[in-house]
LOZA-295103 format. One record per residue (C-alpha): y, x, z negated; residue in three letters. Coordinates in Angstrom, 2 decimals, always signed. Layout:
REM residues N
      c2      c1      c3 residu
       Y       X       Z    ALA
...
***
This chain:
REM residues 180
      c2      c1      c3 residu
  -41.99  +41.99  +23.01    UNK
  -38.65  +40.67  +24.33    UNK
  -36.72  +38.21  +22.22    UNK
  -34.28  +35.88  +24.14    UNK
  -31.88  +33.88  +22.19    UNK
  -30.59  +30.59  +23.35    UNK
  -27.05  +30.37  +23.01    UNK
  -26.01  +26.52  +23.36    UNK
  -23.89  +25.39  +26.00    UNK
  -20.32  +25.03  +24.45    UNK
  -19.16  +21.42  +23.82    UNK
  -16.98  +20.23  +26.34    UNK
  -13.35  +19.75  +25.24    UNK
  -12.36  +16.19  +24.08    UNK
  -10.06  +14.69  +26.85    UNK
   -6.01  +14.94  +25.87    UNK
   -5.64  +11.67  +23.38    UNK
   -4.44   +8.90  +24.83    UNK
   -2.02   +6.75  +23.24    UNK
   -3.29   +3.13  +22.41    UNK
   -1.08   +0.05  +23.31    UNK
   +0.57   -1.13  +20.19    UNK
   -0.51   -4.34  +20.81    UNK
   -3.92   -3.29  +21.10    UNK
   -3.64   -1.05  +18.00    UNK
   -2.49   -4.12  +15.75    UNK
   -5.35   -6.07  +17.50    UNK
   -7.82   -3.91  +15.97    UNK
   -6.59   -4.02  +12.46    UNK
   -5.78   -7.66  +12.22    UNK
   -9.91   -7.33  +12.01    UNK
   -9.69   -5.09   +9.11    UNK
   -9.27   -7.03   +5.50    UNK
   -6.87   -5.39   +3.54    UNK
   -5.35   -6.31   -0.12    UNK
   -1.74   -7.43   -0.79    UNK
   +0.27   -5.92   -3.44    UNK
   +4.10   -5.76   -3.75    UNK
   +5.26   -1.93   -5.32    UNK
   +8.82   -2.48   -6.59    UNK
  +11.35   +0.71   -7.31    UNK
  +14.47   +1.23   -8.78    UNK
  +16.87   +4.56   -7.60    UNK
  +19.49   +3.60   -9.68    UNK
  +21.31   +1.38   -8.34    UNK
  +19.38   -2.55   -7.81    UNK
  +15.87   -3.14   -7.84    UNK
  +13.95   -2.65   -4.29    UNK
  +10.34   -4.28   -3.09    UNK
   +7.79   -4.47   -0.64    UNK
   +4.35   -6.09   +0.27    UNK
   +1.97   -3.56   +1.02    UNK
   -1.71   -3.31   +2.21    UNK
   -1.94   -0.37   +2.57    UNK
   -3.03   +1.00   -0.98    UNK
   -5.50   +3.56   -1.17    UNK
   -7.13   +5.10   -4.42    UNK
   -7.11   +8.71   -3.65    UNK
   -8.13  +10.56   -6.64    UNK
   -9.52  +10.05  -10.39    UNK
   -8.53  +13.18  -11.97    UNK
   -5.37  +13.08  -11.66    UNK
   -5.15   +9.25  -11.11    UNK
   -3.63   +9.29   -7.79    UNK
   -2.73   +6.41   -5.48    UNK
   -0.69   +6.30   -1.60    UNK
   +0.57   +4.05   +0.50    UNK
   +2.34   +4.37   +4.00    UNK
   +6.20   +2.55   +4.56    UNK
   +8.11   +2.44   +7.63    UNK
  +10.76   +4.44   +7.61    UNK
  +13.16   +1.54   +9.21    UNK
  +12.11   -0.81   +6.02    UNK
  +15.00   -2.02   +3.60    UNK
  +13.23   -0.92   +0.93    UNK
  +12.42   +2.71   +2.54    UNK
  +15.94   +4.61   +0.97    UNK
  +15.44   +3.15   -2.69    UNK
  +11.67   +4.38   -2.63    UNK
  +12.64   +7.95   -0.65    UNK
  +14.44   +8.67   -3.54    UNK
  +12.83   +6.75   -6.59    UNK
  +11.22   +9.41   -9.05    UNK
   +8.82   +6.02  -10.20    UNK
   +7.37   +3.29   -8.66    UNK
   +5.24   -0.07   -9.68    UNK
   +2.28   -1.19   -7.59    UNK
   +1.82   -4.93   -8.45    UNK
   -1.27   -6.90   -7.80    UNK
   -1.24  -10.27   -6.43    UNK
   -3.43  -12.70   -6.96    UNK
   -4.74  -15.08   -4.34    UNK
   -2.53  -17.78   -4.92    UNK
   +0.48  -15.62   -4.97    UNK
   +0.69  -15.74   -1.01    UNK
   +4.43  -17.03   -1.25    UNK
   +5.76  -13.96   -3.50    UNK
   +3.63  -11.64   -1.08    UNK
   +5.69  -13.16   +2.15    UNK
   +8.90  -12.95   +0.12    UNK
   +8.73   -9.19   -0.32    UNK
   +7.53   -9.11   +3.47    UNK
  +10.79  -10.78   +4.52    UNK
  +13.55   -8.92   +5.18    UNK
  +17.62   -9.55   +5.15    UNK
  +16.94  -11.30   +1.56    UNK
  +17.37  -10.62   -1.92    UNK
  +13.80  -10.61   -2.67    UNK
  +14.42   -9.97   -6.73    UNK
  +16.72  -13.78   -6.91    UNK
  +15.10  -16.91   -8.00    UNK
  +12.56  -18.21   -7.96    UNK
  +11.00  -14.11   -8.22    UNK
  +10.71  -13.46  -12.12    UNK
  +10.69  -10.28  -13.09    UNK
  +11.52   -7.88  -16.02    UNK
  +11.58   -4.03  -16.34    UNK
   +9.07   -1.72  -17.82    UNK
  +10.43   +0.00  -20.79    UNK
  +10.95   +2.44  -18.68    UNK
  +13.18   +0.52  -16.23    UNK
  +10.89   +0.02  -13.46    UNK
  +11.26   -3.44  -11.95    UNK
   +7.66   -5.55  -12.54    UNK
   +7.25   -8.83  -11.49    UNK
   +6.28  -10.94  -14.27    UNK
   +3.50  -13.15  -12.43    UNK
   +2.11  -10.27  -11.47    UNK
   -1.62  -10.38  -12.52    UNK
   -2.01   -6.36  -12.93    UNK
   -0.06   -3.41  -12.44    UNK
   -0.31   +0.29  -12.06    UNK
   +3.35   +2.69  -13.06    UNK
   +2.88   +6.16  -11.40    UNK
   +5.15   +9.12  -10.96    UNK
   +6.01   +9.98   -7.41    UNK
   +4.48  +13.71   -6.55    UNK
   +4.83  +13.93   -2.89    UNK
   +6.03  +11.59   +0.27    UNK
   +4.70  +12.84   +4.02    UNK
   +6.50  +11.74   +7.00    UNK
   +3.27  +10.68   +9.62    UNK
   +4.73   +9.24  +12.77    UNK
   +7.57   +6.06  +12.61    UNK
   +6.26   +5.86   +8.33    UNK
   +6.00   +7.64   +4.94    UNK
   +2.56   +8.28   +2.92    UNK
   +4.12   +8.30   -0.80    UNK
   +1.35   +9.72   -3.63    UNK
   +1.99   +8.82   -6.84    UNK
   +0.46   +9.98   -9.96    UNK
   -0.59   +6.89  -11.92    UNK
   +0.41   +6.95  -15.65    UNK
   +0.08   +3.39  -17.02    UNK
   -2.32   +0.40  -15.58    UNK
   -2.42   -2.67  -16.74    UNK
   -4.33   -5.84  -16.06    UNK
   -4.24   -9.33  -17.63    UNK
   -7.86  -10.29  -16.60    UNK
   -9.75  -11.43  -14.08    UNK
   -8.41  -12.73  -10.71    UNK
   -9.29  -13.71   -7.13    UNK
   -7.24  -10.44   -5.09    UNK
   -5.19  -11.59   -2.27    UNK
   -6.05  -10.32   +0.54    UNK
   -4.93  -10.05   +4.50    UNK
   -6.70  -10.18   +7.60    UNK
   -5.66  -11.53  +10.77    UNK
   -2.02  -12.49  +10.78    UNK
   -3.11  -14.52   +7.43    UNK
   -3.04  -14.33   +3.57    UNK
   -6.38  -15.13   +2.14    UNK
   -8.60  -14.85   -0.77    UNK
  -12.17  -13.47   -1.45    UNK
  -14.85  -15.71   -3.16    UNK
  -15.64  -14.09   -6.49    UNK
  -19.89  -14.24   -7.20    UNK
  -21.67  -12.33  -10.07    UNK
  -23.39   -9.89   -9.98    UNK
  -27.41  -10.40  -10.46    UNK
***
């Protein structure tokens, strides 16, 4: 009795990747709904700030968080160096303090932004319907941007609220229905 073994064909090489049009790459997430948050840092010297979307949860034990900054943004040398950080979550009518931390050449911390510091001296922004403090373990460099992780070691929320979010070009909000 002969035994003949079929050895599958091997699986033909992806093709080289090709790089995407940039235009074409932001095309395809202005499709993807993301929320807003602004995470605020301190090195030492004057508060620093930024609207992000790109959040991610990335563990539960330890809490762990990330989110990606450019390396050209204002706010890029406070946070490179800032042992803390503060994630703060906007609500959907806080559209106007999310496009004043998006705006550079400003002083996004002066008036009409209120804000305090944590008792330990992170910047928060006082309107701020929920935040998160976490300790800054690691920071990537991927391409023209950072991925910070952070180790999350006080959240805070003052109750429910509509999350801003962002999807094509826009601020929005999401409708809020129970459960059941």
């Amino acid at each position: 009795m002969s035994v003949r073994l079929h050895t599958p064909a091997p699986s033909p090489r992806p093709a080289q990747p090709v790089s995407v049009d940039a235009d074409a790459f932001r095309a395809a997430f202005r499709r993807h709904a993301a929320g807003v948050v602004v995470i605020t840092a301190d090195a030492g010297g004057r508060p620093a700030g930024f609207t992000a979307t790109s959040l991610a949860s990335v563990s539960l034990a330890p809490p762990l968080l990330s989110f990606a900054l450019a390396t050209t943004a204002s706010s890029w040398p406070a946070v490179a160096i800032a042992p803390t950080l503060v994630v703060n979550f906007l609500a959907d009518d806080q559209h106007g303090l999310a496009t004043t931390f998006a705006t550079s050449g400003i002083d996004r911390f002066a008036a009409p932004t209120r804000w305090s510091r944590l008792v330990t001296g992170e910047p928060v922004l006082d309107s701020a319907p929920g935040h998160l403090r976490a300790v800054v373990v690691d920071r990537h460099p991927v391409g023209d941007h950072h991925i910070v992780v952070a180790r999350v070691t006080h959240a805070w929320s003052g109750g429910e609220h509509a999350p801003l979010v962002y999807h094509a070009g826009a601020y929005g909000r999401v409708e809020h229905r129970a459960a059941g």
